[in-house]
N, C-alpha and C positions, 0 to 999 in steps of 0.2 A: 504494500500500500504506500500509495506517495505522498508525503507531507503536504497540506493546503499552502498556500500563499499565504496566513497570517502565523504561519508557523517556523518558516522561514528567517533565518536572521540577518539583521542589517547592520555590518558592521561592526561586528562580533558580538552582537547585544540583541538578544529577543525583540522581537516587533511588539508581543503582548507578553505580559508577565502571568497575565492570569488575574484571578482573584484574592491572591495571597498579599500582596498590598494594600487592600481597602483598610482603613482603619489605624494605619501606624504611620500617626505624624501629618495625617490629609485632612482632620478639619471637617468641619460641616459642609455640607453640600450648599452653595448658594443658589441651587436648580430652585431650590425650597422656594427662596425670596423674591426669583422671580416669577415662579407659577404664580405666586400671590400678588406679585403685578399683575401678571396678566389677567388676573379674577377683575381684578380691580378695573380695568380698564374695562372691560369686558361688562360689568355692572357700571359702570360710567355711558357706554356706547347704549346699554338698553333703556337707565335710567330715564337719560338725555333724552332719548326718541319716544320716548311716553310720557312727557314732561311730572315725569314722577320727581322731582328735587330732592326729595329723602332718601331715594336708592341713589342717584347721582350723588348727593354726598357724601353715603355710605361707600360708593366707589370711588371717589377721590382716598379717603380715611383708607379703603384698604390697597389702595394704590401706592399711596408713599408709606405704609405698613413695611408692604412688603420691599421696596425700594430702601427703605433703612434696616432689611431685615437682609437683603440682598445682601446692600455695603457691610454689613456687621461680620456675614458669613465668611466674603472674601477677605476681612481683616483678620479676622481668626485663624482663616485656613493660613493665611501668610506666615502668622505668627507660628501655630504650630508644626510647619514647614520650616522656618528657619530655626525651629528651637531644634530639629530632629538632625538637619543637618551639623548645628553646632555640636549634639550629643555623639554623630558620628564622626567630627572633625574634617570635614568635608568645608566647611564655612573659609571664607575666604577674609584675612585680618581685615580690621578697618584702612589700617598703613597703606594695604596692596589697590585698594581700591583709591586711591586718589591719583591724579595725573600728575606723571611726572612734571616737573617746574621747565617753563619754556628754554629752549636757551639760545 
């Protein structure tokens, strides 16, 4: 039997790792924060078109819910990212990152 094309590696490194990395060091999902825009809009567009104002606003509220629930997720996920690589020393000094002085 022949190995599929995602099975294959690129450049000496798996294409897909699999499921054995979900959960170590990756953080919340921000998919969450914007399903819940999208509600939001979504009860905004049907609000709006039945001049219901209550559901309109109730879809604004959960529009930017989820847009600061969004941002919340990706700042987490960062942090808990860069905490994972420092515990593995993989992090790169603050030193290395500045640019060289012109000269």
């Amino acid at each position: 039997m022949t190995p599929s094309i995602g099975d294959q590696d690129v450049g000496g490194e798996p294409t897909y790792a699999g499921d054995s990395g979900v959960g170590d060091g990756a953080g919340p999902d921000p998919v969450i924060g914007a399903g819940i825009t999208l509600l939001g809009i979504f009860l905004m567009g049907t609000g709006g078109a039945r001049d219901a104002h209550y559901a309109f606003d109730f879809g604004v509220l959960t529009a930017v819910l989820g847009a600061v629930i969004f941002v919340l997720f990706v700042a987490l996920s960062a942090m808990k990212q860069r905490r994972a690589r420092q515990v593995e020393g993989d992090a790169v000094p603050p030193s290395e990152l500045q640019e060289p002085p012109a000269s």
